[in-house]
Each structure stands twice: as structure tokens, then as C-alpha cells.
C-alpha positions as CSV (number, residue, x, y, z in Angstrom):
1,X,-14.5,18.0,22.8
2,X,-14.8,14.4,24.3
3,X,-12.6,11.6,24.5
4,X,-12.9,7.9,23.9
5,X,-13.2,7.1,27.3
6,X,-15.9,9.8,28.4
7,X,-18.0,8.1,24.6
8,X,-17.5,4.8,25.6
9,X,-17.7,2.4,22.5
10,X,-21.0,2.5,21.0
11,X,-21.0,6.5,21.3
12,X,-17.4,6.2,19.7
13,X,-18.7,4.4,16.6
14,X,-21.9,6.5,16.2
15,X,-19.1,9.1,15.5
16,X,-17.1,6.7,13.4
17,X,-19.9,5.3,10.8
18,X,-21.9,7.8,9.5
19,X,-18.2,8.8,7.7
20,X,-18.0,5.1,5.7
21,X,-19.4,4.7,2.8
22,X,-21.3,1.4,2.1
23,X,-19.2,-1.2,-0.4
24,X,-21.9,-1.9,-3.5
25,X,-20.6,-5.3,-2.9
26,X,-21.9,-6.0,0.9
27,X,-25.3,-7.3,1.9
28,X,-24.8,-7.3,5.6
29,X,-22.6,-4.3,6.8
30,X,-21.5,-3.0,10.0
31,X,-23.9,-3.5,13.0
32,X,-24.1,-7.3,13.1
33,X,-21.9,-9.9,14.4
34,X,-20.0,-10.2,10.5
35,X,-20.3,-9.0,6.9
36,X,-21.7,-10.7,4.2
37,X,-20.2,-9.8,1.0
38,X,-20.7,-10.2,-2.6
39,X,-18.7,-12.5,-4.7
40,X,-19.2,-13.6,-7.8
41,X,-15.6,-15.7,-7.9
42,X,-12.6,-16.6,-6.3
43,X,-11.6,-14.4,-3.0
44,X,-8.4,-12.3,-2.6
45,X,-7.9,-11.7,1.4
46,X,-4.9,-9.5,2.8
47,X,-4.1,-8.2,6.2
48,X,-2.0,-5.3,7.5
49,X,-1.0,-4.2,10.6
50,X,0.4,-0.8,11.7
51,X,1.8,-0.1,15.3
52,X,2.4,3.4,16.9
53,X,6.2,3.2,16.9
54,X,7.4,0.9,15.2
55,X,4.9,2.0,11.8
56,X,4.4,5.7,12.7
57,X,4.4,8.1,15.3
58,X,1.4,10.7,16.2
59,X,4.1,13.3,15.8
60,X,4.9,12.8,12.1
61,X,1.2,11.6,11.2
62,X,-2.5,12.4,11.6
63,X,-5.1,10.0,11.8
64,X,-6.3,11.5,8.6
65,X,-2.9,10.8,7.7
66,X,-3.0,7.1,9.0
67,X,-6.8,6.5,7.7
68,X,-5.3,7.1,3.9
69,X,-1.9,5.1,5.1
70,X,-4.1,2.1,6.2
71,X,-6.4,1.7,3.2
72,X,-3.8,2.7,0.6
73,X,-1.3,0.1,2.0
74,X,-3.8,-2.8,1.6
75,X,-5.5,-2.1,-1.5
76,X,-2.3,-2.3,-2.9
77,X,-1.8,-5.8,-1.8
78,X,-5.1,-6.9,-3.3
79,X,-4.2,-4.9,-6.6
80,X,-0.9,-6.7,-6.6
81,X,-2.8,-9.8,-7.2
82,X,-4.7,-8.5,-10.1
83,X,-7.9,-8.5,-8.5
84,X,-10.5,-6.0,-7.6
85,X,-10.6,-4.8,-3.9
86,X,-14.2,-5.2,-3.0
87,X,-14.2,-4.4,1.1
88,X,-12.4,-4.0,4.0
89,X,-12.7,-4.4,7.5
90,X,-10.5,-2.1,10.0
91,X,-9.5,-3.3,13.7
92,X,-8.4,0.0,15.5
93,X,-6.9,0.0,19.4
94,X,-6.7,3.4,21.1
95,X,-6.1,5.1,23.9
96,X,-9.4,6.1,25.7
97,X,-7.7,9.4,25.9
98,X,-7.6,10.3,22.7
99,X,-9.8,13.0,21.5
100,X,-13.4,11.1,19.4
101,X,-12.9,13.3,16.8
102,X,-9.6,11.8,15.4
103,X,-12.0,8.7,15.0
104,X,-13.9,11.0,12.8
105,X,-10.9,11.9,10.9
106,X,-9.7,8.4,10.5
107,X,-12.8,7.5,9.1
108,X,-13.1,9.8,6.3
109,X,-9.7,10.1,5.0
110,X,-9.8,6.3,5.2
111,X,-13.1,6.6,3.0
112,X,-11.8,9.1,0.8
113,X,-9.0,7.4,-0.2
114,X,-11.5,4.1,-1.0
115,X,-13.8,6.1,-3.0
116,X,-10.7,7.6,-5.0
117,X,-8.4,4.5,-5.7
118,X,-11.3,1.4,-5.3
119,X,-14.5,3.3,-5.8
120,X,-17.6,0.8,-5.2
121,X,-15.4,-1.1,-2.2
122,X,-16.1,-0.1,1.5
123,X,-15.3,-0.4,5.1
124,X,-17.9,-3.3,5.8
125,X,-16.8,-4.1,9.6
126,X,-14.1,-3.9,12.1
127,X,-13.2,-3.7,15.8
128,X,-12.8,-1.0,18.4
129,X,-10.7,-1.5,21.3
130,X,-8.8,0.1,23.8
131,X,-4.4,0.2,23.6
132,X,-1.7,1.9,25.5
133,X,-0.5,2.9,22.2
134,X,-2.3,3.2,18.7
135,X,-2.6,-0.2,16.6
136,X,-4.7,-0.2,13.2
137,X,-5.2,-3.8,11.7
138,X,-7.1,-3.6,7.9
139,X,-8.1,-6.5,6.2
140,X,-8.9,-6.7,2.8
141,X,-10.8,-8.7,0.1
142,X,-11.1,-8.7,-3.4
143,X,-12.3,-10.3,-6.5
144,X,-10.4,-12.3,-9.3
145,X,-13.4,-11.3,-11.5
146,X,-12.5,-13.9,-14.1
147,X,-8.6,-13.4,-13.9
148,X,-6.0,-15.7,-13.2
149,X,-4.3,-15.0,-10.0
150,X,-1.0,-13.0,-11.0
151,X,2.1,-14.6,-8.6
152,X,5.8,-13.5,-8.0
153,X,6.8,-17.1,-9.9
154,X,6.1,-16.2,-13.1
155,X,8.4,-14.2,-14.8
156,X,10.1,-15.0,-17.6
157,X,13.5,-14.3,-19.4
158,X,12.9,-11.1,-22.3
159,X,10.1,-9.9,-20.3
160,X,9.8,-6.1,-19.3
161,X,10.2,-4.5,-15.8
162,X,7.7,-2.1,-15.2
163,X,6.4,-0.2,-12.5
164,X,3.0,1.9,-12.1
165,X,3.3,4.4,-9.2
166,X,6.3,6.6,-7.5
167,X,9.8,5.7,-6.5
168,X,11.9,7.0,-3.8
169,X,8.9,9.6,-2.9
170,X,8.6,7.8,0.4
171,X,11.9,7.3,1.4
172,X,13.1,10.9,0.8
173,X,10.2,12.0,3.1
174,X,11.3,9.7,5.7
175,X,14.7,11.3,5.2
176,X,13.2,14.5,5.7
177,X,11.4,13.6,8.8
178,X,14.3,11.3,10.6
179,X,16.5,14.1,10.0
180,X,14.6,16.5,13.1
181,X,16.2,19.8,11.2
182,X,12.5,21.3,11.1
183,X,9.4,21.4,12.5
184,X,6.6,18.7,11.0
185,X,4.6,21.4,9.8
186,X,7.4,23.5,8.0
187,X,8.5,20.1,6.1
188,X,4.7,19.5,4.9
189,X,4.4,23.2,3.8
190,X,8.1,22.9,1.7
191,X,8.2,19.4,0.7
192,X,4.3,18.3,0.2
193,X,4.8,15.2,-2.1
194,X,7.6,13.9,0.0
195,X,5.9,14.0,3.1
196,X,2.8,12.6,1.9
197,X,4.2,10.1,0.1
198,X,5.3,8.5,3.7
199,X,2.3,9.1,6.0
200,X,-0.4,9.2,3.9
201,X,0.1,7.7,0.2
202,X,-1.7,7.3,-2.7
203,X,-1.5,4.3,-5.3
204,X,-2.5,3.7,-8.5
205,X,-4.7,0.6,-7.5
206,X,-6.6,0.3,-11.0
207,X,-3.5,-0.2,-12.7
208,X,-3.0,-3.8,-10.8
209,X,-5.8,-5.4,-12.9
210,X,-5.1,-3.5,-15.8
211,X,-1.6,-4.9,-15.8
212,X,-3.2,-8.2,-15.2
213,X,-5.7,-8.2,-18.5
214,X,-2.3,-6.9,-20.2
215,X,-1.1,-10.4,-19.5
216,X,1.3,-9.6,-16.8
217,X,3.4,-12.8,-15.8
218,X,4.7,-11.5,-12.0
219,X,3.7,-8.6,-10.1
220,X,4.0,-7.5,-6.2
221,X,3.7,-4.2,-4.4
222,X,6.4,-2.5,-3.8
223,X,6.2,-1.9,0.3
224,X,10.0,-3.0,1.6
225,X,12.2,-1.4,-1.1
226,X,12.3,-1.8,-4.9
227,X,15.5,-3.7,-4.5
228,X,14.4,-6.2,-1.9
229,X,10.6,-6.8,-3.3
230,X,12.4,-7.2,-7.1
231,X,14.6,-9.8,-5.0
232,X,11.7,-11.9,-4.4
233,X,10.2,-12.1,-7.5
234,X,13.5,-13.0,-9.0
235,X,14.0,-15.9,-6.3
236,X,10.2,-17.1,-6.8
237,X,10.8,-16.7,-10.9
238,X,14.6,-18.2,-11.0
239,X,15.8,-15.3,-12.8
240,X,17.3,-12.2,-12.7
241,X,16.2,-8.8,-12.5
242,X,18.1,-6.3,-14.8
243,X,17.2,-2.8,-13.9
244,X,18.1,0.3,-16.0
245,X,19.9,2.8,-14.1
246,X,18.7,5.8,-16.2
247,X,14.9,4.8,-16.1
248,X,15.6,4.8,-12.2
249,X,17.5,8.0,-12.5
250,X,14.4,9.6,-14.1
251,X,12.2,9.2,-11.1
252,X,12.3,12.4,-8.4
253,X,14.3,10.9,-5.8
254,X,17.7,10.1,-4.7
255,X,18.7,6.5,-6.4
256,X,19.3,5.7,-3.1
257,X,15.8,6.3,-2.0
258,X,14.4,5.0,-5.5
259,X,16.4,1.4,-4.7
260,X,15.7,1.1,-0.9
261,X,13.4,3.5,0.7
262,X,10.3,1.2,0.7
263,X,6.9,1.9,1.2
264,X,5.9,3.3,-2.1
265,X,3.0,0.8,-2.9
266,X,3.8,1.1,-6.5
267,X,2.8,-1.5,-8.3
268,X,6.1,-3.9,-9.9
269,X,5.2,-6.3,-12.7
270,X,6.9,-8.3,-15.5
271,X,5.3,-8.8,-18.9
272,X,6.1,-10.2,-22.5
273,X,7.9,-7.7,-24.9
274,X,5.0,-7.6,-27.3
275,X,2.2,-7.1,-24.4
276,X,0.8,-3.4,-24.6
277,X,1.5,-1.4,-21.3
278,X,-1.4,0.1,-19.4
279,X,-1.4,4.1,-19.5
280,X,0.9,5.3,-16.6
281,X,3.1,2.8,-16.4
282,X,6.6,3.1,-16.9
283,X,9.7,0.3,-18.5
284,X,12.6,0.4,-15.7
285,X,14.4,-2.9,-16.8
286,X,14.7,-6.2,-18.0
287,X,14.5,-10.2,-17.0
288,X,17.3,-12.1,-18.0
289,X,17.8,-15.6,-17.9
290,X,21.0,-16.5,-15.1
291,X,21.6,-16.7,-11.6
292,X,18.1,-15.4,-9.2
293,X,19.1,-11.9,-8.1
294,X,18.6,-8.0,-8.9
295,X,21.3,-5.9,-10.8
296,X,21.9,-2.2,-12.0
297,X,22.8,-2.5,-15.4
298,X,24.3,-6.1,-14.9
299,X,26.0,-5.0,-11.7
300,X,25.1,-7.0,-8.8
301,X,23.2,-4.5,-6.0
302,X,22.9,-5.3,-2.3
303,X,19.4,-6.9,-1.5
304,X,18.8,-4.3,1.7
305,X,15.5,-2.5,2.8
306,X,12.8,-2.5,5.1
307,X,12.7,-5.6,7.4
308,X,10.7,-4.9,10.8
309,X,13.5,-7.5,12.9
310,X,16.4,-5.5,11.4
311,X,16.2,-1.6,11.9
């Protein structure tokens, strides 16, 4: 066993980037002062930052957990857009106490999870520095490949509400967590989906270009709440937002948690009646033409969720 400290930073990363697999689209990788990458259009950049704290807490997550956390929550962003994710680079800060071989950890969750939801993309760079308290900053790019950049401001009155991913999953797990009633472990072991639907989720990033080609007219990922991200849209589109309490009802989580648990990363879109939906995603509601806002079958619903400034 050796720590950070006792490594040093070069003997840290000689742990850390044998576990990365190289993005098809990067012709200078790690080792150099930047990447070089790829691109055969216009360039989709994102940026993410997680603090020990105020994001997570080393007694809820691992830094498997945290490697899948910080990719997943990123590739989302670039999928929300409609584009391809095509690289990342990852800034971590650490304790020099901690233990090299969560570095390990880190780095292969945070490739798995890159092979499984944006196979061909890659950790091309980053940073390694040292923090009183664990700070992982991601960056990602992607690729229009041809497609029209798809906005919040576009939806339309008749279109459909949709959604590709989980609901509520998230929130009921941080429910479960907040709560203190049982050990970490005992929660993982009786409520698996729940709790890994908070610290380390999984989205269905392929879906966001699908949905795109399908000739979606708004989209964003759903990361503060499906209340308060449908809230923007509907200010950015001047319209409202009709969601259908059974098709909410439907999902396997308190409507509570479904409405404003946040950080689900699914994928919310609007699109034109006669578009054909992508496999896997699912019709939760309706745009209608009046006042900006979100209701519950017609009822107004209080725009609430996750807002860093107001815990």
C-alpha cells in the first residue's frame, strides 16, 4: 500500500493511465503539454465540477463510485446537445494521504463507464494536484457530426414530452442515505438501484443523438430536478410544460422524488406528434401554448430542486 504523497505525481499517474483507454478520436493523448483531438465539425465543450461535501462524501461513495459519477454526469451534458461525446479530460485534487490505489479505482470505473455509454471517446488529458478535500473537475467535448445543435428554446405547442432514462432513482437513494437509519453497506446490499442511481449513475447517452436525428425541437439533461430543468426549457421556449401525472406515477419512485430529486441525467426532450420516438424512451406529457411554466395535469407545481446556493 502507498499513498499519494509517498508516489509523488509522476509515480501517481503511472498508476493512473495504464487504466484509460485511448479515444479513436485523439492524435496527441496524455503525456504532452495538451491533446489534439479529432474533429470533423462543429465542437460541443462541457465542464463539471464535483466537491467533497458539497457533491459527495467519501462515506456514501467510492472513487469507483465517483469515476462512474464524473463521466456519466458529463456525457450527459454533451448528449443533451445531440452530439457525440468524443473525449474528456479530468482535473482531480487529493489529499496526498489517500491511498494510490483509489486513483486506480477512479480510473477504471471512470473508463468503464466511457466504453459502456460513449464507446470510441476517452480520457485524453487532465490534471493532478494536491487538496485538503477531494475535487474532480471533467471536461468534455463532442461532435455535432452533421446535426443541428438541439437548444432548450425550441419547443413548440402539440409537441410530446419525453424522457429517456430513470426518474426519482436518485433522489430516493439520497433519501435512503440522508436518512443515517443503516449502515452504507446494508443500504447498497437492500436497495442496489437506488443507491447507485445517486453515487454512481448510468445514462442512456446514445439516446441524446438519437432523439436529435428523430427531430427533437428542445432537450436538456435532467441533473437539478425534472420540475426545475422542465422550468427552463419552458422559460427558454415561452410555453408551458404539461406533464401527465400517471406517466410520472409509472416510474419506481416516490412522485416526490420523480418531480424534484435531481440528478438523474436522464435525457428530457420535446418533439413533433408525428416524429417516431427512439427505442427506450418514454411520453410523460405535453407542450401547450400559454403562460412559460410546468404543471401536473394543468395544475401549476412549485418550480423547487437542486440549487447549490439554496440547500
Amino acid at each position: 500500500m502507498a499513498s499519494i504523497a509517498e508516489l509523488g505525481e509522476r509515480g501517481a499517474l503511472e498508476r493512473f493511465l495504464p487504466h484509460l483507454t485511448q479515444s479513436e478520436n485523439v492524435l496527441v493523448g496524455p503525456g504532452d503539454d495538451a491533446a489534439v483531438l479529432r474533429s470533423g465539425g462543429e465542437l460541443v465543450v462541457t465542464t463539471d465540477t464535483m466537491f467533497e461535501g458539497a457533491d459527495f462524501r467519501h462515506d456514501w461513495s467510492t472513487f469507483a463510485d465517483l469515476g462512474t459519477k464524473a463521466v456519466t454526469t458529463n456525457l450527459t451534458d454533451i448528449a443533451a446537445m445531440g452530439a457525440t461525446p468524443t473525449g474528456l479530460v479530468i482535473a482531480l485534487g487529493v489529499p496526498g494521504r489517500i491511498d494510490v490505489r483509489n486513483l486506480e479505482e477512479f480510473a477504471k470505473a471512470a473508463d468503464r463507464t466511457l466504453q459502456k455509454l460513449a464507446p470510441g471517446a476517452g480520457v485524453v488529458g487532465g490534471d493532478l494536484s494536491t487538496s485538503e478535500r477531494t475535487v474532480i473537475s471533467v471536461t468534455a467535448f463532442g461532435d455535432m457530426r452533421g446535426r443541428s445543435p438541439v437548444l432548450r428554446s425550441g419547443a413548440r405547442a402539440d409537441d410530446r414530452i419525453v424522457v429517456a432514462g430513470e426518474l426519482g432513482m436518485s433522489g430516493a437513494g439520497l433519501a435512503l442515505l440522508s436518512a443515517g437509519e443503516h449502515p452504507v453497506d446494508e443500504l447498497r446490499r437492500r436497495h442496489p438501484q437506488r443507491i447507485e442511481a445517486h453515487v454512481a449513475p448510468l445514462a442512456p447517452v446514445h439516446l441524446g443523438s438519437a432523439l436529435a436525428d428523430a427531430g427533437a425541437t428542445s432537450m436538456l439533461d435532467v441533473s437539478d430536478g425534472l420540475v426545475l430543468d422542465a422550468g427552463r426549457i419552458a422559460r427558454a421556449s415561452g410555453v408551458e410544460l404539461r406533464f401527465d401525472r400517471a406517466a410520472l406515477e409509472a416510474f419506481d419512485a416516490d412522485l416526490e422524488h420523480v418531480l424534484y430529486g435531481g440528478e438523474d441525467h436522464a435525457l428530457l426532450a420535446t418533439l413533433p406528434q408525428e416524429a417516431t420516438l427512439p427505442d427506450g424512451v418514454l411520453v410523460i406529457g405535453e407542450v401547450r401554448e400559454s403562460e412559460a411554466g410546468v404543471t401536473l395535469d394543468g395544475e401549476p407545481v412549485q418550480e423547487r430542486g437542486w440549487d447549490p446556493f439554496r440547500r
